[in-house]
N, C-alpha and C positions, 0 to 999 in steps of 0.2 A: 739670477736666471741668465744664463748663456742667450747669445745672442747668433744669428745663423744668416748665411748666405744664399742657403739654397735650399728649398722643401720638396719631397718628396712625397708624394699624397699617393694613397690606395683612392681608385675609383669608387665600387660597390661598396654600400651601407657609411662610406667617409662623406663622398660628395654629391653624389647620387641613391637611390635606390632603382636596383634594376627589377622589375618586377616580369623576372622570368618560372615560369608554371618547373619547379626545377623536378617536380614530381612527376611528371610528363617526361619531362627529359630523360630522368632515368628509366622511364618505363619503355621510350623508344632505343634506350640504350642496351637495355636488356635484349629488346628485340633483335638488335643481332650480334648479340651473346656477351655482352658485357655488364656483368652483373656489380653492381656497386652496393657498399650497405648504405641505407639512409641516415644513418646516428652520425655517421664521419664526411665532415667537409667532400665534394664531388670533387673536386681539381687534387688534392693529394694522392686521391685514389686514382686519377688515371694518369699520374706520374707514373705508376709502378706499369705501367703497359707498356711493353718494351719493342713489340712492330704495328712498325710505323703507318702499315695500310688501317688498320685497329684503331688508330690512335685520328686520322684521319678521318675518320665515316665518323667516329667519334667528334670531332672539331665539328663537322659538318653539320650534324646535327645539333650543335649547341647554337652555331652560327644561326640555323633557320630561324629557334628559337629569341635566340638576343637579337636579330634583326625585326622581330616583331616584337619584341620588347620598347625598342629605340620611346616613340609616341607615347608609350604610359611610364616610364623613365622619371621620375621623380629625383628635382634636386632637394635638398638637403639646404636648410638653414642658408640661401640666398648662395649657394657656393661659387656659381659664374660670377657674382660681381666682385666677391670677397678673392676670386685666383686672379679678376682684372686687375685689384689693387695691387695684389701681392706682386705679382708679374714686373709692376713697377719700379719696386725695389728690390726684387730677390731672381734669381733662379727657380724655375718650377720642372718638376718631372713627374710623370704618372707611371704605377704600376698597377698591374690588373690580369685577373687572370680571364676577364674577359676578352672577346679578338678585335684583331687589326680592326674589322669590318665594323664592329659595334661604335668601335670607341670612336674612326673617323666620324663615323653616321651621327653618334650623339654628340661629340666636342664641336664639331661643325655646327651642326642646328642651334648649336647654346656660344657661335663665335666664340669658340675659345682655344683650335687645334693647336694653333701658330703660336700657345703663349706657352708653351711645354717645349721644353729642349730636348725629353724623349720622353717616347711613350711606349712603355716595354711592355707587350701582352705575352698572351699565353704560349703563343707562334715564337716567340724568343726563348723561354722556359715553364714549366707548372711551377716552379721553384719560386718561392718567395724569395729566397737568398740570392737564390741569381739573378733573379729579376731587381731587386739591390746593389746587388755589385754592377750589374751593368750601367746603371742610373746613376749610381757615384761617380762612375770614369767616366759617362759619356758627360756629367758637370762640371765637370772640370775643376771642382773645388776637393779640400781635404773634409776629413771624414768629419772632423768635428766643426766645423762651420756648414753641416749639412743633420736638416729633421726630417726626420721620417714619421708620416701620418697617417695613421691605420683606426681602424677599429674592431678587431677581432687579436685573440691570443697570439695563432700563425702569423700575425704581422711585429707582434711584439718579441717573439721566440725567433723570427728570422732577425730582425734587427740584433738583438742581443748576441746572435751566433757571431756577427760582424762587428761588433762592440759600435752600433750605431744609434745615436739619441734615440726615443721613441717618443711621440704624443697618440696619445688615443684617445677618442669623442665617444661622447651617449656615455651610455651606462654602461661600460667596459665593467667587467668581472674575472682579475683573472692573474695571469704573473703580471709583476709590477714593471710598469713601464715606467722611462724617464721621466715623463708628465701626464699629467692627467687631466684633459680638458673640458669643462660643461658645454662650452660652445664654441664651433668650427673658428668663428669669427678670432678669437683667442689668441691665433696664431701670428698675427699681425705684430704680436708684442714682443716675440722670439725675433723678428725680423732686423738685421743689421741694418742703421742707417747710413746710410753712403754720405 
């Protein structure tokens, strides 16, 4: 088993669950004309929106949403104490394609903003891959003493595009990632000791 310097964690359904009405969402989305299908992840599809006032009233409305999400925001397998350990020995960054506004409002309430060396939301790219590349250079480590930790396929297909480790949690189903872990905690054991 490799051994890493710096983890990079997806937010939603990894450390948290955000428990946003997303069926709502699309239905206010619709409302002023941007129609998405329901079968395909929401954040790829308003990648392909390509002006920017759209794409904005668009944010807008996700924002009101995950703002009132914040309060029923569900961690995941003890996740705040399990990134205070890690924080200790490794490099942490978060990627999300949830916003700026969420993730301060929830990393804060669960003391944790300041233990993340970046925190790449949707306001940076929709792009999982770039949201990656960003989080690598702003680590300041090489690629392979760097894990990336997702739990859906898009996290493991952007990783691979980059040829960068993956782990994935819960019952992933899907292309095969570098590792595959039953519980978050897990990750403690990839961690290099200094």
């Amino acid at each position: 088993m490799r051994k890493y310097r710096h983890f990079i964690f997806d937010l939603d359904g990894t450390l948290f669950r955000v428990n946003v009405d997303w069926k709502l969402v699309r239905k206010e989305l619709s409302s002023i004309g941007i129609s998405l299908s329901e079968k395909i992840f929401l954040f790829p599809q308003l990648e392909k929106i390509k002006d920017r006032l759209v794409l904005e009233k668009a944010f807008a409305i996700i924002d009101r949403h995950e703002t009132e999400a914040v309060k029923n925001s569900e961690e995941l397998e003890n996740s705040t104490e399990l990134l205070k350990k890690l924080s200790k020995i490794a490099g942490l960054s978060l990627v999300t394609m949830q916003g700026i506004k969420f993730c301060t409002m929830l990393l804060s309430s669960r003391n944790i903003l300041d233990i993340f060396r970046s925190v790449i939301t949707r306001e940076f790219s929709l792009s999982r891959r770039k949201q990656l590349e960003q989080a690598i250079k702003i680590s300041g480590e090489t690629k392979d003493k760097i894990l990336f930790i997702g739990d859906r396929e898009t996290d493991v297909v952007a990783a691979n595009e980059i040829e960068l480790d993956v782990a994935v949690v819960w019952t992933y189903r899907g292309i095969a990632p570098t590792y595959r872990l039953e519980k978050l905690e897990e990750v403690l054991n990839f961690a290099e000791v200094k």
